[in-house]
C-alpha positions as a LaTeX table, in Angstrom:
\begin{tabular}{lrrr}
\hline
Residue & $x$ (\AA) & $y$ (\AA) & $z$ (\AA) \\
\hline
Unk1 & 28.42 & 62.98 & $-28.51$ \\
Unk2 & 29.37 & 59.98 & $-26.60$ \\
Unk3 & 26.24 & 57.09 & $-26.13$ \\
Unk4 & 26.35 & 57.59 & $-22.42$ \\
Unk5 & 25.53 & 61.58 & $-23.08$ \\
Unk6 & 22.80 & 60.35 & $-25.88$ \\
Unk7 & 21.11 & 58.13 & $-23.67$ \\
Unk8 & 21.60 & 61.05 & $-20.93$ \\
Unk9 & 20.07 & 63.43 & $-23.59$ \\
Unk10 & 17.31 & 60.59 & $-24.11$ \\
Unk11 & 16.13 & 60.08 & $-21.08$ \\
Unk12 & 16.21 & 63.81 & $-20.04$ \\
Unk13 & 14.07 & 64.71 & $-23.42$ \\
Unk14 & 11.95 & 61.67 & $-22.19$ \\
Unk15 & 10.91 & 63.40 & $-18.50$ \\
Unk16 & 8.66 & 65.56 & $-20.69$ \\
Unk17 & 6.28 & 62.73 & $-21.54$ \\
Unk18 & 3.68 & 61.37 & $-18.61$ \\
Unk19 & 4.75 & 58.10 & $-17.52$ \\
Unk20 & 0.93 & 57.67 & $-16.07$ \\
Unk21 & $-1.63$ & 56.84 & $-18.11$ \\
Unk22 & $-4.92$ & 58.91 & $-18.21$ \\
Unk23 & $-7.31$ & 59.53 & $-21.04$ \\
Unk24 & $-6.87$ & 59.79 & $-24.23$ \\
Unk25 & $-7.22$ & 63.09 & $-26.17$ \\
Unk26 & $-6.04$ & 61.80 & $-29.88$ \\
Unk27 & $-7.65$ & 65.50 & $-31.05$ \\
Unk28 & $-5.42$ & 67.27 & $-28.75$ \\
Unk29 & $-2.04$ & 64.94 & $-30.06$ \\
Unk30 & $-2.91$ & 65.76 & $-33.39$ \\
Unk31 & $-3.38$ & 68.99 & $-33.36$ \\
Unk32 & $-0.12$ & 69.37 & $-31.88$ \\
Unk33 & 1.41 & 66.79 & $-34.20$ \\
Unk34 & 0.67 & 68.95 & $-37.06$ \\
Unk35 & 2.50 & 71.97 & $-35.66$ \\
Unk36 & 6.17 & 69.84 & $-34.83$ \\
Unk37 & 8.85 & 70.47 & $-37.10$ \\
Unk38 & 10.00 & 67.61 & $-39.62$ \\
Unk39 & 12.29 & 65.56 & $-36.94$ \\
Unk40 & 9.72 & 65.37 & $-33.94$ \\
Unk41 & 7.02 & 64.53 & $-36.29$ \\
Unk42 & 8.64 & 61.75 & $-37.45$ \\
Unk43 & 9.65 & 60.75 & $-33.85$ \\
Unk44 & 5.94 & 60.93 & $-33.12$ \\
Unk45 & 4.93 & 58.67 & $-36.26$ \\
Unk46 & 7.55 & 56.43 & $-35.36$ \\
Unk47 & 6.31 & 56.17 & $-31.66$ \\
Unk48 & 2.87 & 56.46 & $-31.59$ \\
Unk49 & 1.83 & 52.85 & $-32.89$ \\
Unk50 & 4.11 & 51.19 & $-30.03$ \\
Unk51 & 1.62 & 52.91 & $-27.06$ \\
Unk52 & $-0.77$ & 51.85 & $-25.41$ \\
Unk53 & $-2.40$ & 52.89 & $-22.13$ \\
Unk54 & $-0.87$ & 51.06 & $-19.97$ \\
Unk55 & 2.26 & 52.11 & $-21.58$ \\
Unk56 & 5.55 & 54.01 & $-20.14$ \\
Unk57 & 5.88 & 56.66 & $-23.15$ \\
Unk58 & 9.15 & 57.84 & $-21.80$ \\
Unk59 & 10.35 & 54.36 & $-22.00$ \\
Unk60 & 8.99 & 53.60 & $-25.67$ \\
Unk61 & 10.60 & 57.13 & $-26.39$ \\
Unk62 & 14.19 & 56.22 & $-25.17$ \\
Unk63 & 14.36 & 52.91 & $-27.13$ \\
Unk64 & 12.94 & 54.18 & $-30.31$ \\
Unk65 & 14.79 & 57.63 & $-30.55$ \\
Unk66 & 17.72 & 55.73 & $-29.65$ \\
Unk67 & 17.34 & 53.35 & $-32.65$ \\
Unk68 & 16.73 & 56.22 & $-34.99$ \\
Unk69 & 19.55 & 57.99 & $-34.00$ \\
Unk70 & 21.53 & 54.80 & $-34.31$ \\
Unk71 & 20.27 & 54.11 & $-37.90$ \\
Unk72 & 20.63 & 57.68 & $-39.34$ \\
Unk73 & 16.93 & 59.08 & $-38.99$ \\
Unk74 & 17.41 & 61.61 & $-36.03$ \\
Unk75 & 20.36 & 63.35 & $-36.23$ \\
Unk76 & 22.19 & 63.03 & $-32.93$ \\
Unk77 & 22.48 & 66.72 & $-32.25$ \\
Unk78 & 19.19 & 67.77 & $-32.58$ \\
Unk79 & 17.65 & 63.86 & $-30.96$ \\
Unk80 & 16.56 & 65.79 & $-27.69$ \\
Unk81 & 15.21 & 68.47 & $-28.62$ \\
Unk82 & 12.82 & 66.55 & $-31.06$ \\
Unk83 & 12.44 & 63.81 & $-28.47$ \\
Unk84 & 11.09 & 66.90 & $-26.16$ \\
Unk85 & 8.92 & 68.26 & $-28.65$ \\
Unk86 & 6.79 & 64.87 & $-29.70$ \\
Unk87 & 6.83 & 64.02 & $-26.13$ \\
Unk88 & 5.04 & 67.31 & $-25.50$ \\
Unk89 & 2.49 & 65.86 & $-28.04$ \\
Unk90 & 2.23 & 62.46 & $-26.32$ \\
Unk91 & 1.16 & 64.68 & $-22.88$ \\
Unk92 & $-1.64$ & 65.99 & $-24.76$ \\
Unk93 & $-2.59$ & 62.43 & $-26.10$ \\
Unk94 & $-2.89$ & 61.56 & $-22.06$ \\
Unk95 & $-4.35$ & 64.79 & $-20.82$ \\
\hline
\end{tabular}
């Protein structure tokens, strides 16, 4: 997969996650967190201590699951669909 079709992949994987901040439901993210398969989960650990509320998730998503892809955590086939799933966690942290 070429980088411009990761970062495609990315950012596409990354629309799933609110990009406004709202309240904060860490029951609700958890909950969820303890259903995601292996990958997402660790895309969710990895993630989770770099938001805030004021921040972009999508953003923080891109950057990190890029890195881990880069360094051999997420496998590149399988980034997206991972990236989707935690960032359907992070929607229930903000709901």
């Amino acid at each position: 997969m070429s980088k411009t079709r990761l970062m495609l992949t990315l950012a596409l994987g990354g629309l799933a996650c609110s990009a406004a901040p709202a309240r904060a439901n860490p029951a609700a993210a958890a909950q969820c967190r303890a259903g995601l398969p292996p990958e997402a989960a660790l895309i969710y650990d990895a993630v989770l201590p770099q938001i805030s509320p004021t921040s972009v998730i999508r953003d923080v998503m891109q950057q990190k699951v890029r890195a881990m892809v880069m360094a051999g955590q997420v496998k590149e086939s399988s980034a997206r669909d991972s990236a989707t799933a935690a960032g359907a966690c992070f929607r229930a942290l903000r709901e």
